[in-house]
C-alpha positions in Angstrom: -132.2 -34.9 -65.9 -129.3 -34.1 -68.6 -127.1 -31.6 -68.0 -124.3 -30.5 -70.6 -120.5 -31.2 -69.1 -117.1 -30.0 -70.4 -113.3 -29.7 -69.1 -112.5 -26.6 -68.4 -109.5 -24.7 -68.1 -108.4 -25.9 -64.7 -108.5 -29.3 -65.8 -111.3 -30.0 -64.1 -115.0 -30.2 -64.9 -117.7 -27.5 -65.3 -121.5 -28.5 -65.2 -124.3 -26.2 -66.8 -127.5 -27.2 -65.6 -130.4 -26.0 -68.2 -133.2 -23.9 -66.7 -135.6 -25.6 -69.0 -136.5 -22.1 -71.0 -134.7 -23.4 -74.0 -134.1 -26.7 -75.4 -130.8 -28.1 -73.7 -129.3 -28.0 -77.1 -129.4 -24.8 -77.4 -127.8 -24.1 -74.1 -125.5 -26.4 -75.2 -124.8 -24.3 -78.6 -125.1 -20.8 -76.9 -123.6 -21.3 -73.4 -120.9 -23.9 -73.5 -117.4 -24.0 -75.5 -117.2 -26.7 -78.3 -116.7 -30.1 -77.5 -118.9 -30.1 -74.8 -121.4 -33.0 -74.2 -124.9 -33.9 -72.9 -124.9 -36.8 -70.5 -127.2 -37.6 -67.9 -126.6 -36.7 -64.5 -126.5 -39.9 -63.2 -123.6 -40.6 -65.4 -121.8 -37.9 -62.8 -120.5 -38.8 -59.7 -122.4 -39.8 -56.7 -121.8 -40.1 -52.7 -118.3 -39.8 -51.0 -117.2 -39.3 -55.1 -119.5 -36.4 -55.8 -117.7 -34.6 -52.9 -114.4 -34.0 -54.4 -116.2 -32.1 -57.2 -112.7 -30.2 -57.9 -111.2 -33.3 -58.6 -113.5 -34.8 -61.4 -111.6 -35.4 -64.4 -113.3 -36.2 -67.8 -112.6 -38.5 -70.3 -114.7 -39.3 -73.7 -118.0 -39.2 -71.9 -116.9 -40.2 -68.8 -116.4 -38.5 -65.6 -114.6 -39.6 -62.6 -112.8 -38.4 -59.5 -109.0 -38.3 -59.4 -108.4 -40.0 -56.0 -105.0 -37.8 -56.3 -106.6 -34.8 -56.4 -108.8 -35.9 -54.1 -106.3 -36.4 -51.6 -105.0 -33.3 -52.2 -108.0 -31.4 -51.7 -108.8 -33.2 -48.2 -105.4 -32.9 -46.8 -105.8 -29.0 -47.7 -109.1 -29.1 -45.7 -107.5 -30.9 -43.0 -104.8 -28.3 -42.7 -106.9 -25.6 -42.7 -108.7 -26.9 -40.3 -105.7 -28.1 -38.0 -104.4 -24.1 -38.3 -108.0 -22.7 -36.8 -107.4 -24.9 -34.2 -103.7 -24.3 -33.6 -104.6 -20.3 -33.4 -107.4 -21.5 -30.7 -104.9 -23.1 -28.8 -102.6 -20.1 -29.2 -104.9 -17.9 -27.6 -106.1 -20.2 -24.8 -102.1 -20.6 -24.3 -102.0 -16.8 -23.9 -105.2 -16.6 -22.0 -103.7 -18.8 -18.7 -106.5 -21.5 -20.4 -105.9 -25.5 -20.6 -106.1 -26.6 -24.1 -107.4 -29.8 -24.4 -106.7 -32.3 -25.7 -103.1 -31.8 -23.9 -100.3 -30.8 -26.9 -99.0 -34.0 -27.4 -102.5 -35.9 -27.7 -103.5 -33.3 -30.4 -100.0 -33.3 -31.9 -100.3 -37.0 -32.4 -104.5 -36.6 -33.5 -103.1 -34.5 -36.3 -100.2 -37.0 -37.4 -102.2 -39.8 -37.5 -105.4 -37.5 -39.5 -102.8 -37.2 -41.9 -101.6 -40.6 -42.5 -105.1 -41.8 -42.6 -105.5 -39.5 -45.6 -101.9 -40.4 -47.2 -103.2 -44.0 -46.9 -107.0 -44.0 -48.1 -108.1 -45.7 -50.9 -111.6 -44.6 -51.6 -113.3 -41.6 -51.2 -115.5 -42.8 -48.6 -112.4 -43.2 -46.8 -111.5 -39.2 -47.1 -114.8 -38.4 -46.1 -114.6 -40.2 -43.0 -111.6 -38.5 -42.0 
């Protein structure tokens, strides 16, 4: 299937997928700024890669994932995630409840979570974690 790609102004890449009503270049012409392109969508990302969608970059024809921005966007994830479960621990704290893992284990967990994501060199990797 082709689908009509361009950067847009994040930096980042936006991905019109035709309806098939009209010809795709005429989507193209109508619905997408200049300097956008056609490719086939297998040309995009795929797997761990096609996960980090905010961090696809594109160059000529050519998109591909940042692994910076990547990063970025799983350690956010992992942050987010590690305050839900710092307010759950709060309130089990409050509540006379054991948290567990104990507070150094989890302490530690999130340490080492965010090494593993300082030190990964694929994709696949950040997905893991």
């Amino acid at each position: 299937m082709q689908v009509i790609i361009h950067t847009n102004s994040n930096g980042g890449v936006s991905v019109t997928v035709p309806t098939g009503e009209i010809s795709i270049q005429a989507v193209k012409e109508k619905d997408t700024p200049e300097g956008s392109i056609i490719v086939d969508d297998s040309t995009l990302p795929q797997g761990s890669d096609a996960q980090f969608f905010d961090a696809w970059e594109l160059s000529g024809s050519t998109v591909s994932v940042n692994f910076e921005k990547a990063k970025a966007i799983k350690l956010a994830q992992f942050n987010s995630k590690a305050v839900e479960e710092a307010q759950k621990r709060q309130l089990n704290t409050l509540a006379g409840l054991e948290n567990t893992p104990d507070n150094a284990t989890w302490s530690a967990s999130l340490t080492a979570g965010r090494a593993s994501i300082a030190s990964a060199t694929t994709t696949a990797e950040l997905v893991a974690i």
